[in-house]
C-alpha positions as CSV (number, residue, x, y, z in Angstrom):
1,X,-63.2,5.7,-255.3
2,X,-63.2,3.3,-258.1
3,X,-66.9,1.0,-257.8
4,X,-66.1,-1.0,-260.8
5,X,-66.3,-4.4,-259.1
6,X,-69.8,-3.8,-257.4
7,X,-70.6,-3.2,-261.7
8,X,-71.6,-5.8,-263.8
9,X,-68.6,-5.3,-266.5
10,X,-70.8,-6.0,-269.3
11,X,-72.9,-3.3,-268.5
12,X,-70.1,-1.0,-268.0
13,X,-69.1,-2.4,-271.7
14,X,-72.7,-2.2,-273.2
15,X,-72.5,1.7,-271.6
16,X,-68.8,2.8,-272.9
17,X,-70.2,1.6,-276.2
18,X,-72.8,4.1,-275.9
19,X,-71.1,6.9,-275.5
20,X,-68.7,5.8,-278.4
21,X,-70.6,4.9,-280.9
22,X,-70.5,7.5,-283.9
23,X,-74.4,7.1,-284.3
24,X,-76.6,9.4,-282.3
25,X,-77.9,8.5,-279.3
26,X,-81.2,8.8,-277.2
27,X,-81.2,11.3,-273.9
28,X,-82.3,8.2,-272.3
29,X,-79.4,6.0,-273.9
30,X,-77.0,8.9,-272.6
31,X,-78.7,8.6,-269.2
32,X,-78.5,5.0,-268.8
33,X,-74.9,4.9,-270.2
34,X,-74.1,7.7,-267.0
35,X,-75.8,5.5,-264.6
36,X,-73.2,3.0,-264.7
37,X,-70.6,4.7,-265.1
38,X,-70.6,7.0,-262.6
39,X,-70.7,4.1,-260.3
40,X,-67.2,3.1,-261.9
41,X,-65.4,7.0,-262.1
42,X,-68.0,9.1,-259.8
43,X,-65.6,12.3,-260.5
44,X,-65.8,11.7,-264.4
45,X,-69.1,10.5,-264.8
46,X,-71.6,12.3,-262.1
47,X,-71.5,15.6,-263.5
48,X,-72.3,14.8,-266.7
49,X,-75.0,12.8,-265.6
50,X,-76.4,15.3,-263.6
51,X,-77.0,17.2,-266.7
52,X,-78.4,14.6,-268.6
53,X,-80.8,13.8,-266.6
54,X,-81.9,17.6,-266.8
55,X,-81.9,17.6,-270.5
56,X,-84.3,13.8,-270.3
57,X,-86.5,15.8,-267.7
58,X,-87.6,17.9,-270.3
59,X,-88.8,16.8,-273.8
60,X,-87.2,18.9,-276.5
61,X,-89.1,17.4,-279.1
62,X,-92.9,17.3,-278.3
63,X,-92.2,20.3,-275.9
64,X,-93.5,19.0,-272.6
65,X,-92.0,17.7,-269.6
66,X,-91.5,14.0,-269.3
67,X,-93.8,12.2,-267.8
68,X,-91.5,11.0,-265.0
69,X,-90.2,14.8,-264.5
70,X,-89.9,15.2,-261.1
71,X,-88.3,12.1,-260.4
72,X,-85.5,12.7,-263.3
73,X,-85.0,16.3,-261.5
74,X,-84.6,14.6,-257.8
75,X,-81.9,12.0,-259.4
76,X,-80.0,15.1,-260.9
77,X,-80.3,16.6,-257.5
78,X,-78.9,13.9,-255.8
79,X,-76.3,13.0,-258.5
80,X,-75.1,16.8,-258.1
81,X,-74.9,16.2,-254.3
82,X,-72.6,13.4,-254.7
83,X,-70.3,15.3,-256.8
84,X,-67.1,15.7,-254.4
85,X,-67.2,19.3,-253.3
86,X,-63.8,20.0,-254.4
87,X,-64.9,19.4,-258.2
88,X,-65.3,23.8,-259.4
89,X,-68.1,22.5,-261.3
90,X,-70.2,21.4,-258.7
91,X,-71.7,24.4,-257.4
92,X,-73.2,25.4,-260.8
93,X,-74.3,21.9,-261.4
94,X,-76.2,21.8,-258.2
95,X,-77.7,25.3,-258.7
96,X,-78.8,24.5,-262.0
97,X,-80.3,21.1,-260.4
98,X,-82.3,22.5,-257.8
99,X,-83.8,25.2,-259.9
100,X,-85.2,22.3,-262.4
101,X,-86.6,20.6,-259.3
102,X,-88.1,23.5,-257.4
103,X,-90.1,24.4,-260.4
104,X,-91.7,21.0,-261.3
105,X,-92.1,20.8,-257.3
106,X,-94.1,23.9,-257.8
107,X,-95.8,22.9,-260.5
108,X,-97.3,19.8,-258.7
109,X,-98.1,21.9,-255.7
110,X,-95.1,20.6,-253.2
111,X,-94.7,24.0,-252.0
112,X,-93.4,23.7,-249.4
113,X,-90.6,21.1,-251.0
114,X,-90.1,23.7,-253.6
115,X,-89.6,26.5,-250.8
116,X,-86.8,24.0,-249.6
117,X,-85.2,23.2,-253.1
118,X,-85.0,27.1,-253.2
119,X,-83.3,27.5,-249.5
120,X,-80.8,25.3,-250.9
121,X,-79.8,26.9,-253.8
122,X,-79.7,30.4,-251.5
123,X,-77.1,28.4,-250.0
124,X,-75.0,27.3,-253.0
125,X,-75.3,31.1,-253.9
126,X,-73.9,32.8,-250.7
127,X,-71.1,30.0,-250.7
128,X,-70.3,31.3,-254.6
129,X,-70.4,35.0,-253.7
130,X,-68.0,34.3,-250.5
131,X,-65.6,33.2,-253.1
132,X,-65.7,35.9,-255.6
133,X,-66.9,38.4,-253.2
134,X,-69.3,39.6,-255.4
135,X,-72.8,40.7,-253.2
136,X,-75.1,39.8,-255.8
137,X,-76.0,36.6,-254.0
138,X,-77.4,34.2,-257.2
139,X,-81.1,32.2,-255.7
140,X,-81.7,35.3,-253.6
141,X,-84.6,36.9,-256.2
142,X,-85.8,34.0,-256.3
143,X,-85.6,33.5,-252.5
144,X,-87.8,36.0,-252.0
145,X,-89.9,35.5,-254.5
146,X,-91.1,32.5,-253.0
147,X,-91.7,34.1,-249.2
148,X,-94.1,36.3,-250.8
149,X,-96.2,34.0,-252.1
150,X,-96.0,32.6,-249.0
151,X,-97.1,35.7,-247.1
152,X,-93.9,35.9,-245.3
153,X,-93.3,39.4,-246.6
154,X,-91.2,40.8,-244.1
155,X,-88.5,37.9,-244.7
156,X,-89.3,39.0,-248.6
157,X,-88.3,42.4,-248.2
158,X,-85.1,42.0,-246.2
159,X,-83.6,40.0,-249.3
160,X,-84.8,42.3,-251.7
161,X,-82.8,45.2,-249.6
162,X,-80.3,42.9,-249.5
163,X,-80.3,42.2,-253.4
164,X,-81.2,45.8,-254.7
165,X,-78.3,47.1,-253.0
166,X,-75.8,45.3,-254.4
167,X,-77.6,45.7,-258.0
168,X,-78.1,49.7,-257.1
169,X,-74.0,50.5,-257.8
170,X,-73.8,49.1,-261.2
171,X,-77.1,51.3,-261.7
172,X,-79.4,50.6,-265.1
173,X,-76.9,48.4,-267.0
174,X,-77.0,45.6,-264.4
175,X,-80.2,44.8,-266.8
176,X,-82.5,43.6,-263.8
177,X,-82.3,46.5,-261.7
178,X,-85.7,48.2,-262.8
179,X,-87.7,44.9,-261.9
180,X,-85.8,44.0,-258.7
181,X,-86.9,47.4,-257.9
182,X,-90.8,46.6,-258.4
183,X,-90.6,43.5,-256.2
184,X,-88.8,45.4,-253.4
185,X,-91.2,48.3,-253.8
186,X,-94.1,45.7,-253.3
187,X,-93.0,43.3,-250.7
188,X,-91.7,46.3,-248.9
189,X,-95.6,47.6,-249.1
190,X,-96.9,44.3,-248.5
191,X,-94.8,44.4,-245.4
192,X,-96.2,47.4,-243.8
193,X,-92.9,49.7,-244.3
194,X,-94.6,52.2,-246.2
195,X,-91.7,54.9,-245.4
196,X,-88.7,52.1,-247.1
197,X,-91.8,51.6,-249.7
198,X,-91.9,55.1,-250.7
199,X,-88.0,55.9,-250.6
200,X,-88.0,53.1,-253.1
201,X,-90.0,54.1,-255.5
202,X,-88.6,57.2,-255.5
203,X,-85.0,55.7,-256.4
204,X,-87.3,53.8,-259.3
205,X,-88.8,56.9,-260.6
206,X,-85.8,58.8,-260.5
207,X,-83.7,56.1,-262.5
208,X,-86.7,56.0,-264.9
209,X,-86.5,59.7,-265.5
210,X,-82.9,59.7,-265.8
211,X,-83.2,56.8,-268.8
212,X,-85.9,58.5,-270.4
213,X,-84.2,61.9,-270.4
214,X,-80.9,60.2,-271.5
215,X,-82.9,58.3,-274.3
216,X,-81.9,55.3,-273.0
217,X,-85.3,54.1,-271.9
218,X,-88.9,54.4,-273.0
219,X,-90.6,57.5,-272.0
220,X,-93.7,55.4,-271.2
221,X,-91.7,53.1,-268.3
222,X,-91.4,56.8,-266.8
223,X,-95.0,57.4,-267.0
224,X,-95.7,54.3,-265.6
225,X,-93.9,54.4,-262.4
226,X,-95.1,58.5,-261.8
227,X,-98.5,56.5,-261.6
228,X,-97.3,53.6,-259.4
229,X,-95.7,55.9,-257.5
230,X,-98.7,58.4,-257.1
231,X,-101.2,55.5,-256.5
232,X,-98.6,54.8,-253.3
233,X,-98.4,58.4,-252.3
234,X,-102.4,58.5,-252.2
235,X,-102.4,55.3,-250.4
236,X,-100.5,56.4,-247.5
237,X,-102.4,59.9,-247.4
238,X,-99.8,62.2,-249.0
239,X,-101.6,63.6,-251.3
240,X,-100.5,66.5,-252.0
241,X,-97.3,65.0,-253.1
242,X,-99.8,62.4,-255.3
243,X,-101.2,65.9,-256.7
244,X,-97.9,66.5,-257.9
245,X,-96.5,63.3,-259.4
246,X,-99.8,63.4,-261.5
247,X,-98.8,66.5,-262.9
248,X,-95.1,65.4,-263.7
249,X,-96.9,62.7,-265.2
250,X,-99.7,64.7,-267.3
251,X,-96.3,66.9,-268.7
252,X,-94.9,63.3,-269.9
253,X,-97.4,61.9,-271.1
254,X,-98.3,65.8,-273.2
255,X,-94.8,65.3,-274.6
256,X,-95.4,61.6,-275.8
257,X,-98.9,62.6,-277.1
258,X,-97.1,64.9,-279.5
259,X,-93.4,63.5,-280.1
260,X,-94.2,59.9,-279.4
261,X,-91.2,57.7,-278.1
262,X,-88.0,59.4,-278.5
263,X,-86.0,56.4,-278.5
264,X,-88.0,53.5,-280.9
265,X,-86.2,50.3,-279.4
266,X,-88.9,50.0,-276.2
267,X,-90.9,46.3,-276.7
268,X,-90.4,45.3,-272.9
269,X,-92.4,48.7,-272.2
270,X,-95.8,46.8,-272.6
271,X,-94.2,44.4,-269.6
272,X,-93.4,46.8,-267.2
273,X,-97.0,48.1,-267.9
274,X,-98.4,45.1,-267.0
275,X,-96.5,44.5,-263.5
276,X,-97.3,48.0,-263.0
277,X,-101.1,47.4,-263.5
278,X,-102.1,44.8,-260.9
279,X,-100.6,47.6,-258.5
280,X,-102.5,50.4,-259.5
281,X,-105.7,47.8,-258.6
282,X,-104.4,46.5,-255.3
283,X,-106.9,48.1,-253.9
284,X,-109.4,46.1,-255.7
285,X,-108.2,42.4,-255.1
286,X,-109.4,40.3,-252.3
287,X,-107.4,37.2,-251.8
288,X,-108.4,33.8,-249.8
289,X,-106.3,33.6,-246.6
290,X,-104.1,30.4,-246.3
291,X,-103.7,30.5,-249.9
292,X,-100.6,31.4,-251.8
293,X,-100.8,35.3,-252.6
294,X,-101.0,36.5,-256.2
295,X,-97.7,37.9,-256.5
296,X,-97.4,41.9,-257.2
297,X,-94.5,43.8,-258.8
298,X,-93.2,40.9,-260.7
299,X,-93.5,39.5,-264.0
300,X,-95.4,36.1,-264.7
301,X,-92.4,34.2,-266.2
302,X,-90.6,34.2,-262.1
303,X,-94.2,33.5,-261.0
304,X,-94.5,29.5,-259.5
305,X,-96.0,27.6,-262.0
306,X,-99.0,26.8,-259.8
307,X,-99.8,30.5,-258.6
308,X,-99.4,31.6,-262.3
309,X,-102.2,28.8,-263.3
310,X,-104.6,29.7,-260.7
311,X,-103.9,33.3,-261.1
312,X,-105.0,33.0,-265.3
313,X,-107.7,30.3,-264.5
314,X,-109.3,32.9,-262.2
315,X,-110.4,34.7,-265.0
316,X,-113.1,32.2,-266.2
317,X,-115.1,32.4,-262.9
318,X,-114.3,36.3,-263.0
319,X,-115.8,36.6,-266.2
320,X,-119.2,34.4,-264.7
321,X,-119.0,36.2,-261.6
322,X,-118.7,39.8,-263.2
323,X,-121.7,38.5,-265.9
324,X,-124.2,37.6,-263.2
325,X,-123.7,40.7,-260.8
326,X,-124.5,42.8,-264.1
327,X,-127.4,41.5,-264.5
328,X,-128.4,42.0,-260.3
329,X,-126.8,45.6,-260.7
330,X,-129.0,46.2,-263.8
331,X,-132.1,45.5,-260.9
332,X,-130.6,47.1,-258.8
333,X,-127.6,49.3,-258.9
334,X,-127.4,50.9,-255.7
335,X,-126.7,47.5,-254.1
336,X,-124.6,46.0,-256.2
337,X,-123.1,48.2,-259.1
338,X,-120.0,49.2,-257.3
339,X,-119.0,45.7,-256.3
340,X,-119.6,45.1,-260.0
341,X,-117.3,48.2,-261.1
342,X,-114.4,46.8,-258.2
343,X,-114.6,42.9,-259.5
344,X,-114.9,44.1,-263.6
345,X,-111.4,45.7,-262.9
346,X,-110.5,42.5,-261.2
347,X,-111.2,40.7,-264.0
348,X,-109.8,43.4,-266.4
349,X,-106.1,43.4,-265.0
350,X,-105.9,39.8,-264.7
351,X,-107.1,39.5,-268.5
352,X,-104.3,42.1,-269.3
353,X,-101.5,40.6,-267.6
354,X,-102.6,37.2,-269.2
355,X,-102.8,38.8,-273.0
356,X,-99.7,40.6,-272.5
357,X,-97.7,37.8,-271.5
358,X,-99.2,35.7,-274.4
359,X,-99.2,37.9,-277.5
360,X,-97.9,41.4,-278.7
361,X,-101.4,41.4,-280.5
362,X,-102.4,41.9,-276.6
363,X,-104.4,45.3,-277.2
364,X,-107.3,43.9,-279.1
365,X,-107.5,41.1,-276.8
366,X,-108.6,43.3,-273.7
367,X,-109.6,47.0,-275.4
368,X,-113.0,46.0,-275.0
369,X,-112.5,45.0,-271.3
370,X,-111.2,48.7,-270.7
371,X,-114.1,50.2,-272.7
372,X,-116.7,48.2,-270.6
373,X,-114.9,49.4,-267.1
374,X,-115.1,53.0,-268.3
375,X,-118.9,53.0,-268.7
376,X,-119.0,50.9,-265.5
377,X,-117.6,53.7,-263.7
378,X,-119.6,56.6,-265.3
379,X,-122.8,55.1,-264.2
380,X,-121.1,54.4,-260.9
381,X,-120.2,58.1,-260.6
382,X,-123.6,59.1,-261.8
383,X,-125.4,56.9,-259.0
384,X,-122.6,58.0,-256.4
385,X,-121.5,61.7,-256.8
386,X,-119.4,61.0,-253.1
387,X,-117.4,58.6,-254.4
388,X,-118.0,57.6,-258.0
389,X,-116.1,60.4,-259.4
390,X,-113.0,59.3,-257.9
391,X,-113.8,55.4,-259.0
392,X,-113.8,56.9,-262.3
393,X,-110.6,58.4,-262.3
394,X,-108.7,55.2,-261.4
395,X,-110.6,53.4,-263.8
396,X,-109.7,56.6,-266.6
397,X,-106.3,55.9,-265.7
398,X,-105.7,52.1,-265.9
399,X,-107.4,53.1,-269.6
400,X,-104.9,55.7,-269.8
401,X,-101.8,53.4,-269.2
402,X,-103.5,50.5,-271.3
403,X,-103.6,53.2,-274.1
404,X,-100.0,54.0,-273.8
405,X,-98.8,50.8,-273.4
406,X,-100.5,50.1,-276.8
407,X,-98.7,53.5,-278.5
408,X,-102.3,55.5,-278.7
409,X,-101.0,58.3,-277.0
410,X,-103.7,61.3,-277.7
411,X,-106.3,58.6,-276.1
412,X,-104.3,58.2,-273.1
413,X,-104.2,61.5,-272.7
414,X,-107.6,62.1,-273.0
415,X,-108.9,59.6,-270.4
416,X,-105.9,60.8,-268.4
417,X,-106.8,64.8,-268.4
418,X,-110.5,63.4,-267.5
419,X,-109.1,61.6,-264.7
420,X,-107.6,64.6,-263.2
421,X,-110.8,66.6,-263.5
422,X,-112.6,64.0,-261.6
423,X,-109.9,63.9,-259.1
424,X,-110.2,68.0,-258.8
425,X,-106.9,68.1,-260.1
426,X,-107.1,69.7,-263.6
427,X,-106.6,72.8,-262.8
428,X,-103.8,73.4,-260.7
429,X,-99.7,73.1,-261.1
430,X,-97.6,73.1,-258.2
431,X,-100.5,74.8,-256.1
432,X,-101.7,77.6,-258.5
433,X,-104.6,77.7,-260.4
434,X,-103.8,77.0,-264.8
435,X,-106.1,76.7,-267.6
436,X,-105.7,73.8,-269.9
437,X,-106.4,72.9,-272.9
438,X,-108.2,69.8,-273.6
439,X,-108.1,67.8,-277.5
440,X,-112.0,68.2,-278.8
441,X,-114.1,65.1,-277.5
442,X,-111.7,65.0,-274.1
């Protein structure tokens, strides 16, 4: 329908002017211009207005969003609405839209409006996927991303069953597989299915194996997930099979303390060490009810914006909390040193996953963190022969992986062969009794 008479037509003069001048023009000229317009020729002019209002949301220049963000993103929404539904554009358009919108909702704290933006474009996703039949439904990571923040964990691991199995028969090269595999392993944990849990991270480890052996992927992403996968196996009381994993993983990690990487293109390893890492500590975090939930298994960068913040800021008060028990622990240790070790490795994984993210200069940034947790754990397991020893091992082996991750590989051995001798399980392969060697000083 053609609006030009409810136009002013020097404004729709002033805005064809714009767009034709040879000069450059302003995103907000280009905006303003596509205001008018698309009142004139909606089918012409409402796309591309959706997307400049996108690019004036954001501020290329100075790098920030603009200050009227959200309300640019809601216009875009709304001009990507309007767009008649037979235009092939429009579905990508209003995907695009929404996702711009549900992340600066996020980032104000409209939850529960960014929950919604992300329903939506689960809907614009499924009405794609009908039409090119392909089951990799586009929103649904995200989807369920955002019902585990929420708690809703069940919902959480339905779409990730739904999403991994349409990723699983394009295998590795479908590029997001290995991390889709991490959230579905942890909101199917978080959900209370530890059977589906464990059945997934087999399929994860076995991939990972297959990569490695295959030099397609990084020895240590195999290492990693043995660990995970162990720490899972312990958790639900199988621990004989945990016994085991730790010694496919001592044999790995033996090879990469002599041959190093076999393959040397690996610079996301460091990554899936640090969604890996929070998991191994699980055990250690206490979260405020009613609050949205750390996220586990995932990466920051698909973390909401306002989690991710409170998640990093936590480590300030961490670091004061962790300071002032040391000094009460230091008084008196048998009442408050192992609260002290459990929120110093609080405090330790969050540090890592904030370093990582930030820099590859990451290792410096948190060795001493590691250090400190070690010699934590040694007085703890000194003060508590019952349970300090095995303390100590977990806190061996988040050194052990934090070693790795930054290529030291005879270290993480080390700390990793101690952990097994304070776990009892130095000794034994497959259920008969071995002698090891250990390097000198392990």
């Amino acid at each position: 329908m053609n609006h030009s008479g409810n136009v002013d037509q020097d404004d729709i003069v002033r805005a064809r002017n714009v767009l034709l001048a040879s000069g450059r023009r302003t995103p907000r000229e280009e905006v303003d211009a596509y205001r008018v317009l698309a009142q004139v020729s909606p089918a012409a002019y409402l796309p591309r207005l959706a997307k400049a209002l996108q690019r004036l949301s954001y501020d290329t220049g100075s790098g920030r969003p603009h200050d009227a963000c959200l309300a640019l993103c809601e216009e875009a929404v709304a001009a990507a609405r309007a767009i008649d539904p037979a235009e092939p554009a429009r579905a990508d358009l209003l995907y695009d839209a929404l996702d711009s919108c549900q992340r600066e909702l996020y980032a104000q704290g409209r939850r529960t409006e960014g929950l919604a933006m992300r329903a939506e474009m689960l809907a614009v996703g499924r009405a794609q996927a009908d039409l090119t039949r392909d089951p990799r439904v586009r929103g649904l990571r995200d989807w369920a991303a955002g019902l585990s923040e929420e708690g809703r964990f069940a919902e959480a691991a339905d779409a990730l069953t739904e999403w991994v199995g349409a990723l699983l028969p394009h295998g590795p090269n479908s590029g997001s597989l290995a991390w889709s595999l991490l959230e579905w392993i942890a909101a199917l944990d978080a959900a209370g299915r530890p059977v589906e849990a464990l059945a997934a991270f087999e399929i994860l480890v076995d991939m990972e194996g297959a990569e490695a052996a295959n030099d397609r992927g990084p020895m240590a992403c195999h290492f990693y997930s043995l660990l995970g996968y162990a720490h899972m196996l312990d958790t639900y009381g199988r621990d004989e099979q945990a016994t085991a994993v730790r010694q496919d993983a001592l044999a790995l990690l033996t090879e990469l303390a002599v041959t190093g990487e076999r393959r040397s293109s690996s610079s996301y390893q460091a990554t899936y060490w640090a969604v890996l890492l929070p998991f191994y500590g699980a055990d250690t975090e206490r979260q405020a009810s009613g609050e949205p939930r750390f996220p586990s298994g995932s990466t920051p960068m698909v973390w909401t914006p306002d989690v991710k913040q409170r998640y990093f800021d936590s480590r300030i008060t961490l670091r004061e909390e962790v300071d002032s028990l040391a000094l009460r622990a230091a008084e008196d240790p048998d009442q408050h040193l192992a609260e002290l070790v459990r929120l110093h490795r609080v405090l330790t994984v969050r540090s890592a996953v904030y370093w990582e993210q930030c820099t590859h200069l990451f290792a410096e940034r948190v060795r001493p963190l590691f250090n400190e947790g070690v010699s934590l754990a040694r007085q703890l397991s000194r003060q508590d022969p019952a349970d300090g020893p095995r303390t100590l091992a977990k806190v061996l082996i988040d050194r052990s992986t934090f070693h790795t991750a930054a290529r030291e590989f005879g270290p993480a051995l080390d700390d990793f062969r101690q952990a097994l001798s304070h776990l009892g399980e130095a000794d034994w392969h497959n259920g008969r009794e071995v002698t090891r060697q250990t390097r000198p000083g392990g």
